[in-house]
N, C-alpha and C positions, 0 to 999 in steps of 0.2 A: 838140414833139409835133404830129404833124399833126392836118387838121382832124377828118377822120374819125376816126381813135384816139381824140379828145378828144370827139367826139359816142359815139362807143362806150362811154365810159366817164362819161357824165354819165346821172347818173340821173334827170333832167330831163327826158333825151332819150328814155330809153327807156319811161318815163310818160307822155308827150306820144302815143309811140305806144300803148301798151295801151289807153290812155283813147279816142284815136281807132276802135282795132278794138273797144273795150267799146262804146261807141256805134253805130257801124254793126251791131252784132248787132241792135238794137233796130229801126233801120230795115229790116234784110233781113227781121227775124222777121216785121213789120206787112208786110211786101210779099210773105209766104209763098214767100219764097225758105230753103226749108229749109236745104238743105245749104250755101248758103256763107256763112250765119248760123253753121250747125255749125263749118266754116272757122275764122271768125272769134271765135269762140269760144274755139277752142285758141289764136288767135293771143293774143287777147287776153291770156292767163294768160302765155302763153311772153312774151311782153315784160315783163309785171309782174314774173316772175320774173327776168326779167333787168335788169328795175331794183333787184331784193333783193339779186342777185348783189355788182353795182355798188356799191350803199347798205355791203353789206357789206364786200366785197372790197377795196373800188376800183380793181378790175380791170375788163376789155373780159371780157363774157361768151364761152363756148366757143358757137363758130359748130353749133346744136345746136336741133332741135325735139322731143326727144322730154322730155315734162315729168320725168318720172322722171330721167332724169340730169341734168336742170337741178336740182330740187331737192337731188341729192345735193352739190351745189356751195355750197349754206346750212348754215350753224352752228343752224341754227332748230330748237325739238322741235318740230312739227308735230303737231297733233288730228289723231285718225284720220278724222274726215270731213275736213279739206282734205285727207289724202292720197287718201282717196277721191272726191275733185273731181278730181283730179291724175288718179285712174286711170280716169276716166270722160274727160275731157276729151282729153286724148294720141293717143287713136288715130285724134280728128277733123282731124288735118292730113293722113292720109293719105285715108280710106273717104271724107272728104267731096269728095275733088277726084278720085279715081283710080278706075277698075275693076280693083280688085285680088282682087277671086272672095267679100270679103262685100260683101253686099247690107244696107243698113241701113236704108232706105227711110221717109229721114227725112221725119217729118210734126209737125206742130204740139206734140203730148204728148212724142217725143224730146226736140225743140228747147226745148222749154220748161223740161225738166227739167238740159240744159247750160245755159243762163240761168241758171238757180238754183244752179249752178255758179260758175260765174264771179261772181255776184255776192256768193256767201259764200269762196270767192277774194278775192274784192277787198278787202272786207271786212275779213277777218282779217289780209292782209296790210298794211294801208294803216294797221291799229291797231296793231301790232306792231313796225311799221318806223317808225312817227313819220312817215309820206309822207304830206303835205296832199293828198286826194280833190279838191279844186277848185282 
């Protein structure tokens, strides 16, 4: 197995980064860098999720950021607020980096409200899948 296929499919790896982009939101949030806190946001979930993937599959997740069909790749029932984390959070890899014709015009109460997001993301995920948070 090469190196890379074997980092693709440790779920070590892919924790290492969500935990990384779940932290940097907290530093962009304090530095009123709204939108690539938002970014970071989605990123953050999209990795964890692809560490669920992993956790369960133990396969190399599908090269894929929209949350919705990552989750569809989980044997998980999922609470209807994490899927409505999921459907809040998704569509911040695009609006927060591109001028695609919506205007979201993220500020503080947005951004605050995807934090709470991802942090009940994390949450539920990290108790569910047995994944040590530290």
């Amino acid at each position: 197995m090469s190196e890379q296929a074997s980092r693709e499919t440790s779920v070590r790896e892919w924790l290492a980064y969500a935990k990384a982009d779940r932290k940097a939101t907290k530093a962009l949030f304090e530095r009123g860098l709204y939108s690539t806190c938002a970014f970071h946001c989605q990123q953050a979930v999209e990795k964890l999720l692809k560490a669920a993937i992993v956790a369960q599959a133990g396969k190399r997740p599908p090269y894929e950021h929209n949350l919705w069909i990552l989750r569809q790749q989980l044997t998980l029932d999922l609470p209807e607020r994490i899927e409505q984390h999921l459907a809040t959070l998704s569509p911040h890899y695009i609006t927060s980096r591109y001028p695609v014709g919506v205007e979201v015009g993220y500020d503080e109460t947005i951004v605050r409200q995807l934090l709470t997001c991802v942090e009940s993301v994390f949450q539920w995920f990290m108790s569910r899948l047995d994944l040590n948070d530290e």
